[in-house]
Structures are given as structure tokens and as C-alpha cells.
GUVOKE-184271 format. One record per atom (N, C-alpha, C, O): residue number from 0; atom name; x, y, z. Coordinates in steps of 0.001 Angstrom, whole numbers, plus 500000, padded with zeros to 6 digits. Example, Ala and Ser with C-alpha at 12.3 -4.5 7.8 and 13.67 -1.06 7.14 Angstrom:
<atoms>
k:0	a:N	u:513190	v:494310	w:507800 .
k:0	a:CA	u:512300	v:495500	w:507800 .
k:0	a:C	u:513200	v:496700	w:507800 .
k:0	a:O	u:514236	v:496681	w:508465 .
k:1	a:N	u:512850	v:497750	w:507080 .
k:1	a:CA	u:513670	v:498940	w:507140 .
k:1	a:C	u:512900	v:500030	w:507870 .
k:1	a:O	u:513409	v:501138	w:508039 .
</atoms>
This chain:
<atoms>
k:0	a:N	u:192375	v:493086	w:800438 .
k:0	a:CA	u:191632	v:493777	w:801467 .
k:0	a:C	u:190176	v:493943	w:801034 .
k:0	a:O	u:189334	v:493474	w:801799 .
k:1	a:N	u:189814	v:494463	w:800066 .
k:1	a:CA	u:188512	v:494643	w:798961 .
k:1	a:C	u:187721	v:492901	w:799701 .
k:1	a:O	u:186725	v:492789	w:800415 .
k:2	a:N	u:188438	v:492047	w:799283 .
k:2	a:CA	u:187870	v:490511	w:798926 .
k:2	a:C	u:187597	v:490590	w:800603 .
k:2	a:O	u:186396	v:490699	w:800849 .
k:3	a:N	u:188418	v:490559	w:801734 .
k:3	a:CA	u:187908	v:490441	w:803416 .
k:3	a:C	u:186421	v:491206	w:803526 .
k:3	a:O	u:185314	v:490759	w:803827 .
k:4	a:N	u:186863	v:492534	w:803159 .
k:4	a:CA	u:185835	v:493844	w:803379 .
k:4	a:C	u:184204	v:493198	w:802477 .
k:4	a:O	u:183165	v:492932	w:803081 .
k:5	a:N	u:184381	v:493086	w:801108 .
k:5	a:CA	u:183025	v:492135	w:800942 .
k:5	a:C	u:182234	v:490731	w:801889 .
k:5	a:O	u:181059	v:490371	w:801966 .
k:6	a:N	u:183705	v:490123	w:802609 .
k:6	a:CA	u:183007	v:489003	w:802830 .
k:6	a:C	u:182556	v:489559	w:804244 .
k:6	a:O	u:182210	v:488881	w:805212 .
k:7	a:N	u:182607	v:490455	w:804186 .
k:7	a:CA	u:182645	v:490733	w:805653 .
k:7	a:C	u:180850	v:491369	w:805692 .
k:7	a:O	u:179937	v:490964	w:806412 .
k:8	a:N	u:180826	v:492265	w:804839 .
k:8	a:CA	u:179460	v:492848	w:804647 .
k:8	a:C	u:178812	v:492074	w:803864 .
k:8	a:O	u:177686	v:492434	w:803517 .
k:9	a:N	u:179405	v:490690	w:803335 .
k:9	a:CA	u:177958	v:490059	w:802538 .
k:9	a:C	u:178528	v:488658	w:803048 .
k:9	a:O	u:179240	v:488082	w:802226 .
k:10	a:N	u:178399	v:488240	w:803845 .
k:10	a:CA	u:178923	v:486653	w:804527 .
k:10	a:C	u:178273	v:485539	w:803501 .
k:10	a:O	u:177208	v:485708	w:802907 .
k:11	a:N	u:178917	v:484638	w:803424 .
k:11	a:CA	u:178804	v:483396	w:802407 .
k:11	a:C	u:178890	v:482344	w:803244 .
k:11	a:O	u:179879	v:482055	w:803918 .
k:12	a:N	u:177706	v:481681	w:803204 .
k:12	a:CA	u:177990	v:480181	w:804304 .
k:12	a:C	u:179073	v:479485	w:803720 .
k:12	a:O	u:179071	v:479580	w:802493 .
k:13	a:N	u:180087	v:478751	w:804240 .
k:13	a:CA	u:181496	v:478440	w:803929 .
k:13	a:C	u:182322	v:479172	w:803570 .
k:13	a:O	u:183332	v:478653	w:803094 .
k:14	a:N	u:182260	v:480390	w:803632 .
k:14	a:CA	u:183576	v:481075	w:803264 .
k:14	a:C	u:184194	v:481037	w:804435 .
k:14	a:O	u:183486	v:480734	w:805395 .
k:15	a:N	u:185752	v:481345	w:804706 .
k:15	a:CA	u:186261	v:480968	w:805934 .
k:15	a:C	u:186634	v:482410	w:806616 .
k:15	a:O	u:187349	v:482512	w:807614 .
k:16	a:N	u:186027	v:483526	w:805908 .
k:16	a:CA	u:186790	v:484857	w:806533 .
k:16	a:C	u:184951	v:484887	w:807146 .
k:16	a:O	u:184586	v:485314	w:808241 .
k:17	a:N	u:184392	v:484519	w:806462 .
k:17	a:CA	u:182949	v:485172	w:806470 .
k:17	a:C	u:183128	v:484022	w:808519 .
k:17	a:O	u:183824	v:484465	w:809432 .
k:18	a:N	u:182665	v:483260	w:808583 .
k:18	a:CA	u:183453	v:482123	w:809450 .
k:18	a:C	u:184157	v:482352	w:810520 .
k:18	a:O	u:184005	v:481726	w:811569 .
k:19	a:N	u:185335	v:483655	w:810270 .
k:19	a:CA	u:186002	v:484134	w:811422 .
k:19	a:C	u:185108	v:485277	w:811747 .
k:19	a:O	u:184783	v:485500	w:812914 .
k:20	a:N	u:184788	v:485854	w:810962 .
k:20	a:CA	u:184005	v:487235	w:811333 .
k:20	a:C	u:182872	v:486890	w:812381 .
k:20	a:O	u:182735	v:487677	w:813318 .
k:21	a:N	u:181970	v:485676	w:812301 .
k:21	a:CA	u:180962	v:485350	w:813102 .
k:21	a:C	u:181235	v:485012	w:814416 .
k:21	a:O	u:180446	v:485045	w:815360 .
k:22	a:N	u:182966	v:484527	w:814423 .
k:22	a:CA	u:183143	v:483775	w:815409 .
k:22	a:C	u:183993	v:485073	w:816709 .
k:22	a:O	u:184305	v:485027	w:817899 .
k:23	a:N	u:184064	v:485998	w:815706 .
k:23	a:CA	u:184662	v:487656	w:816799 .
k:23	a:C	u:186247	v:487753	w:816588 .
k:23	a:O	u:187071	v:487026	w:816034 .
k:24	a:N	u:186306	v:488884	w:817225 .
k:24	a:CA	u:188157	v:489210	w:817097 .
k:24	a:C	u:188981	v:488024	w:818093 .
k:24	a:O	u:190101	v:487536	w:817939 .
k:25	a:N	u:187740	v:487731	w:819383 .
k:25	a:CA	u:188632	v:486588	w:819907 .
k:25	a:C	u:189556	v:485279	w:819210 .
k:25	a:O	u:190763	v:485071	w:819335 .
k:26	a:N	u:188648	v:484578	w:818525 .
k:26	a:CA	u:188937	v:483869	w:817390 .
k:26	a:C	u:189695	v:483943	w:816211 .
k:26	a:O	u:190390	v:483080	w:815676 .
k:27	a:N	u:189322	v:485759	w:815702 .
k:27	a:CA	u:190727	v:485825	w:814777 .
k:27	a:C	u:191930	v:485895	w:815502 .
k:27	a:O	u:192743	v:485007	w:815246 .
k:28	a:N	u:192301	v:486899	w:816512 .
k:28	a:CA	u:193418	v:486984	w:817295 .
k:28	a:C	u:193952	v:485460	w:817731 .
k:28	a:O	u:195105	v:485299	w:817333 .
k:29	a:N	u:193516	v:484507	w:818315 .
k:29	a:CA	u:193819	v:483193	w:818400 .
k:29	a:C	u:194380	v:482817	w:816891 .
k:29	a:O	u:195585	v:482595	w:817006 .
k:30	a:N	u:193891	v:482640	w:815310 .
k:30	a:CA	u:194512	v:482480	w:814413 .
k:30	a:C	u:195163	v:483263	w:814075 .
k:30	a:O	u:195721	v:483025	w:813004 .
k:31	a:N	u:195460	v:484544	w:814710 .
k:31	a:CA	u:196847	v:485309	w:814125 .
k:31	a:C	u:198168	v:484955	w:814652 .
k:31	a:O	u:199291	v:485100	w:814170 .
k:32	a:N	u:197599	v:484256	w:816201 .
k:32	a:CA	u:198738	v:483798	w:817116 .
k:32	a:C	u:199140	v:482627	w:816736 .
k:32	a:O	u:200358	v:482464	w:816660 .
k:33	a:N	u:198328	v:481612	w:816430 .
k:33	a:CA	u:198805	v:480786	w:815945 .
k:33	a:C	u:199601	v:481018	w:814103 .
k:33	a:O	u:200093	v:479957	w:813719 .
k:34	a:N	u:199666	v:481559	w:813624 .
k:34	a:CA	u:199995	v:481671	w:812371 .
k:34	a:C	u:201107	v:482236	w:812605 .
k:34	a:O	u:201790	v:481962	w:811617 .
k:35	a:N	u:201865	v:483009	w:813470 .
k:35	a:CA	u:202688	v:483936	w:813816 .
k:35	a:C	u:203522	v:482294	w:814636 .
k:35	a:O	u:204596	v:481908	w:814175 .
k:36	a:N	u:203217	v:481943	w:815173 .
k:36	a:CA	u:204158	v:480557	w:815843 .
k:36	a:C	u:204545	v:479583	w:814895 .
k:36	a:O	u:205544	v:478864	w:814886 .
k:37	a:N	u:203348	v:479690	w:813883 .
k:37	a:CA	u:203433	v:478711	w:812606 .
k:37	a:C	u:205128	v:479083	w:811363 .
k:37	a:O	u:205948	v:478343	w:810818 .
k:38	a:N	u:204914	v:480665	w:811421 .
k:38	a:CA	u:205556	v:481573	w:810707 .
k:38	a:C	u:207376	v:481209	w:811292 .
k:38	a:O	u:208327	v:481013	w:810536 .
k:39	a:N	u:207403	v:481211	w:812489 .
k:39	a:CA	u:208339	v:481157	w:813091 .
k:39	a:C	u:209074	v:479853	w:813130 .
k:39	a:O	u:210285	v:479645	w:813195 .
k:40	a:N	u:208188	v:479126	w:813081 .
k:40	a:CA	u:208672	v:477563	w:812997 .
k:40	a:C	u:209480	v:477081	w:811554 .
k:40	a:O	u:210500	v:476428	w:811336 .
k:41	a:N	u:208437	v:477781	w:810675 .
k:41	a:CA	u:209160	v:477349	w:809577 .
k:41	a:C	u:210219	v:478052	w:808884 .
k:41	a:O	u:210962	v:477628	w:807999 .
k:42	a:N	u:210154	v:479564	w:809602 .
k:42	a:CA	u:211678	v:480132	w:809361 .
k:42	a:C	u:212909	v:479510	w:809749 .
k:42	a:O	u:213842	v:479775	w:808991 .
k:43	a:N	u:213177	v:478761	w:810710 .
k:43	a:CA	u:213821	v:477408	w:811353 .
k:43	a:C	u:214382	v:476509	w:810211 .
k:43	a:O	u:215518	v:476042	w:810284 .
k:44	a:N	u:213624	v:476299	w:809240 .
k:44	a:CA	u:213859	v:475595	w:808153 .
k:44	a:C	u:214244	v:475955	w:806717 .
k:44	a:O	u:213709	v:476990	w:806320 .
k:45	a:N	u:215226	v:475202	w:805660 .
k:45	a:CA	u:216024	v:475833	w:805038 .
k:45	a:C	u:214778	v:476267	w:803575 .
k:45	a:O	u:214941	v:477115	w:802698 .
k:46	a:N	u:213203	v:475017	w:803849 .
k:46	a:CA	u:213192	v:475468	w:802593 .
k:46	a:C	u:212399	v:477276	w:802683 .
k:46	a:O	u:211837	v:477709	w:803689 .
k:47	a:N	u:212521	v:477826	w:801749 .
k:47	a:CA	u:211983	v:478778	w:801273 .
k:47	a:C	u:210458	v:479287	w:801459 .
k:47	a:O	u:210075	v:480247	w:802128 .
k:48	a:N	u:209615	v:478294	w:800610 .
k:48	a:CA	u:208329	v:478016	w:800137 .
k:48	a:C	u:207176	v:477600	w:801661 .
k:48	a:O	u:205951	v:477621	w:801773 .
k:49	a:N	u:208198	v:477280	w:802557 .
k:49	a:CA	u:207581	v:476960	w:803811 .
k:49	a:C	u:206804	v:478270	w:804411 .
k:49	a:O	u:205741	v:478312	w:805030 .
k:50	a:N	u:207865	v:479536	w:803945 .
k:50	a:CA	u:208229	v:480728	w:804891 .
k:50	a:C	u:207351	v:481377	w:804152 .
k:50	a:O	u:206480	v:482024	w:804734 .
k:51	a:N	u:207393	v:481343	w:802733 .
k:51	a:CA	u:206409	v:482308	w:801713 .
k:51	a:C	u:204778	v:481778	w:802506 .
k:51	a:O	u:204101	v:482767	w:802785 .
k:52	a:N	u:204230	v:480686	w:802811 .
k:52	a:CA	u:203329	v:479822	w:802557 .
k:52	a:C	u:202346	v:480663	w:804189 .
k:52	a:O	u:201226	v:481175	w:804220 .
k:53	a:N	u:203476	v:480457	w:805425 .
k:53	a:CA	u:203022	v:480202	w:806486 .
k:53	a:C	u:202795	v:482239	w:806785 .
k:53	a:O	u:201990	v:482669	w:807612 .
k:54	a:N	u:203693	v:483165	w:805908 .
k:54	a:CA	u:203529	v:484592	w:806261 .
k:54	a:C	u:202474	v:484780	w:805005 .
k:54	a:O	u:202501	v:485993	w:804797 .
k:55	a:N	u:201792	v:484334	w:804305 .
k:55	a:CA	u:200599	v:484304	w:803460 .
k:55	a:C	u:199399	v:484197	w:804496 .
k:55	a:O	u:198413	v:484934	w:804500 .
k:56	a:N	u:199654	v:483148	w:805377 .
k:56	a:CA	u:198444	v:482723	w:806418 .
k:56	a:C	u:198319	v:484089	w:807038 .
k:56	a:O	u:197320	v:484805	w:806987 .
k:57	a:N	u:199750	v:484425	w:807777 .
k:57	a:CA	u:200088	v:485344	w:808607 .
k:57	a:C	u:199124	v:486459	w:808691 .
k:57	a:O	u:198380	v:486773	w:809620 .
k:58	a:N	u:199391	v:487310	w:806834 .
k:58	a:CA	u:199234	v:488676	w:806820 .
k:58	a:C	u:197891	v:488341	w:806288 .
k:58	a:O	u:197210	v:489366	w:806256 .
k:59	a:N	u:197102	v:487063	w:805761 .
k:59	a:CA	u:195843	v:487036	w:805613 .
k:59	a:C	u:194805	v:487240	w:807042 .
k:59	a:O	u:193704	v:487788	w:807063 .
k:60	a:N	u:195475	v:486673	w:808079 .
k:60	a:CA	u:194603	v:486534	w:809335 .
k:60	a:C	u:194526	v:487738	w:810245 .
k:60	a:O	u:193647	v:488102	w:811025 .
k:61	a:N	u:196078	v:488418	w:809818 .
k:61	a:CA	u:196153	v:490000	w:810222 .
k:61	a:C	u:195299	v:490983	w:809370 .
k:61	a:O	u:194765	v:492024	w:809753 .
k:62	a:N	u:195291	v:490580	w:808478 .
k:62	a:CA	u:194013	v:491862	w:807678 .
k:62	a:C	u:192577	v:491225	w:807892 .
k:62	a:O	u:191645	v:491927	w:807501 .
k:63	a:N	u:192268	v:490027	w:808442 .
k:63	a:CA	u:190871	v:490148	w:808732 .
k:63	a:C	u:190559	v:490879	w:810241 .
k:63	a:O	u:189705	v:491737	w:810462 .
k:64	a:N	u:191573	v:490239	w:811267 .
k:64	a:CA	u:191624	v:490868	w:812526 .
k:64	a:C	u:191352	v:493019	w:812255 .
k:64	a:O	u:190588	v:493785	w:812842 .
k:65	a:N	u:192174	v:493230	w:811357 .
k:65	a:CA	u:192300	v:494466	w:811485 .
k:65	a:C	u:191386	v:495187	w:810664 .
k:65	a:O	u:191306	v:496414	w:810719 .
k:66	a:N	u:190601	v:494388	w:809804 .
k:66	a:CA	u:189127	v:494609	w:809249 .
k:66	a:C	u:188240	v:494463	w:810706 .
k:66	a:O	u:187577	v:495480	w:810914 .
k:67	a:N	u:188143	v:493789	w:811380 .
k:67	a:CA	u:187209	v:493673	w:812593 .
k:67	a:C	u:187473	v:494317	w:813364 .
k:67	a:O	u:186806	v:494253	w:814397 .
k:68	a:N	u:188682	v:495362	w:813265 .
k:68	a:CA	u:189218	v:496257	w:814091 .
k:68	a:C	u:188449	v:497822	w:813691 .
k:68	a:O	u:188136	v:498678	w:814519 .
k:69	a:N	u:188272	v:497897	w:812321 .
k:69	a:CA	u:187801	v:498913	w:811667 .
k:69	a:C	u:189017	v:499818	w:811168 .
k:69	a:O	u:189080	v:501021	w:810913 .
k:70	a:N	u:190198	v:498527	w:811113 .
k:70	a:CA	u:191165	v:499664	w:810840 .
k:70	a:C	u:191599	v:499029	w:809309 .
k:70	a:O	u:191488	v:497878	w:808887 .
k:71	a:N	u:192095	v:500159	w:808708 .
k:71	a:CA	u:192721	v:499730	w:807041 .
k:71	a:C	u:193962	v:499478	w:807071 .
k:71	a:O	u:194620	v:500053	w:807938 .
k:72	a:N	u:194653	v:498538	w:806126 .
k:72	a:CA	u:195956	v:498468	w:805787 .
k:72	a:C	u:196844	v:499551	w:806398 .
k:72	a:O	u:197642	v:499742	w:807316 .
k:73	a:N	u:195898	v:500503	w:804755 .
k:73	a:CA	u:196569	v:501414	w:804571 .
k:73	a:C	u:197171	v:502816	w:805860 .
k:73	a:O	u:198196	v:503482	w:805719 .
k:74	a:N	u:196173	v:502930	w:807029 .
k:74	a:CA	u:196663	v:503031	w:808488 .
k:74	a:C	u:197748	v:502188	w:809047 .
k:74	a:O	u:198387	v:502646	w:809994 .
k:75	a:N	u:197920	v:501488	w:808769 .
k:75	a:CA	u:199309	v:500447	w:809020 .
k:75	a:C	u:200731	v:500825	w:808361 .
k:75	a:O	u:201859	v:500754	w:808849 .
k:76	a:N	u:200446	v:501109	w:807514 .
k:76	a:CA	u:201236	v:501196	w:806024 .
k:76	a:C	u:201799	v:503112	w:806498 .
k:76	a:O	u:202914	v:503555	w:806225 .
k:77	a:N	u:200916	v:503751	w:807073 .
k:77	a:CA	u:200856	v:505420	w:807385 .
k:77	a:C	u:201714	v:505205	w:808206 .
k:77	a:O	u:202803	v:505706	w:807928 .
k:78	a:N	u:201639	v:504493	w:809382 .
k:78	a:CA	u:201834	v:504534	w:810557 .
k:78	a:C	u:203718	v:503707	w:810447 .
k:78	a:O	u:204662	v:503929	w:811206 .
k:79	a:N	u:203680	v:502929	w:809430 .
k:79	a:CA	u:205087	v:502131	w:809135 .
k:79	a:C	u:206077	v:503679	w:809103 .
k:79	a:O	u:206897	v:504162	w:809885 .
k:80	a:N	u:205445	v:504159	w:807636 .
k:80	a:CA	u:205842	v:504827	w:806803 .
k:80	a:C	u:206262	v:507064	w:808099 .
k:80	a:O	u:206879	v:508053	w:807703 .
k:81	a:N	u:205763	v:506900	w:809055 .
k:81	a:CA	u:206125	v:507677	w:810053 .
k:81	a:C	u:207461	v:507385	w:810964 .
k:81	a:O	u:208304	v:508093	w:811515 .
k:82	a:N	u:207203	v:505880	w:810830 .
k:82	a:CA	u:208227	v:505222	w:811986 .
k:82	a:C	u:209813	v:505505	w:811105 .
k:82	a:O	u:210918	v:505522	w:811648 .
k:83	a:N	u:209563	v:505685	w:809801 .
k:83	a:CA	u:210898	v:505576	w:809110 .
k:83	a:C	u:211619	v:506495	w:808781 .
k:83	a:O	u:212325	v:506482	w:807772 .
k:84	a:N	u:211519	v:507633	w:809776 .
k:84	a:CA	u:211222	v:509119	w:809112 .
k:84	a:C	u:212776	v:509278	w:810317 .
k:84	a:O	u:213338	v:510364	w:810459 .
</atoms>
């Protein structure tokens, strides 16, 4: 989260979060959707490493979205951690 949140306040030509950030939440939300169809596809399949690979994309494209949201993890994580009560 630290590593999004820098690239976010100090953008790096080629970095690819710095990249989504320019391009708006429209654009991340489009790669969360797609990563989430991606995620699903390869749960379908027996190997393992597919599933680790494609929910890596997943929860990377969800914490930039939710950096551009102004919201933290850790509000996510609060909000889990209520639901279980």
C-alpha cells in the first residue's frame, strides 16, 4: 500500500500504477473488472499458481482503485472485521 501511495504522490514516467492514476478511477475500475474475470477463469483450472498469479493482479488493481478512492486497506480490513461479529 506504502509503494501505490508513493507512486501516487510522486508519479514516475513508466511506472504502471503512476499510469493508472493519470488515466482516473474509470480506467482502474475497468482493470479491476477485468482482473476479477481473469481471477475467475483461472479458478476453472486445476493448476494452483494460475489462481495465486491472477488474485495478485486482482488485489493489486483493487488497492490502487481504492487509493484513488481515498480509502485505506485498512478501512476494508475494519469494515471485514465488523461483518464477522
Amino acid at each position: 500500500q506504502r509503494l501505490i501511495v508513493d507512486c501516487k504522490e510522486n508519479p514516475e514516467e513508466g511506472a504502471y500504477a503512476s499510469y493508472l492514476f493519470a488515466r482516473g478511477v474509470d480506467r482502474i475500475g475497468k482493470k479491476v473488472g477485468e482482473e476479477a474475470v481473469e481471477l475467475v477463469i483461472a479458478s476453472k483450472n486445476e493448476e494452483k499458481q494460475g489462481v495465486v498469479n491472477e488474485a495478485a493482479d486482482l488485489l493489486y488493481h483493487v488497492m490502487v482503485l481504492l487509493n484513488a478512492k481515498g480509502v485505506n486497506l485498512s478501512d476494508v480490513c475494519a469494515e471485514l472485521c465488523k461483518r464477522n461479529r
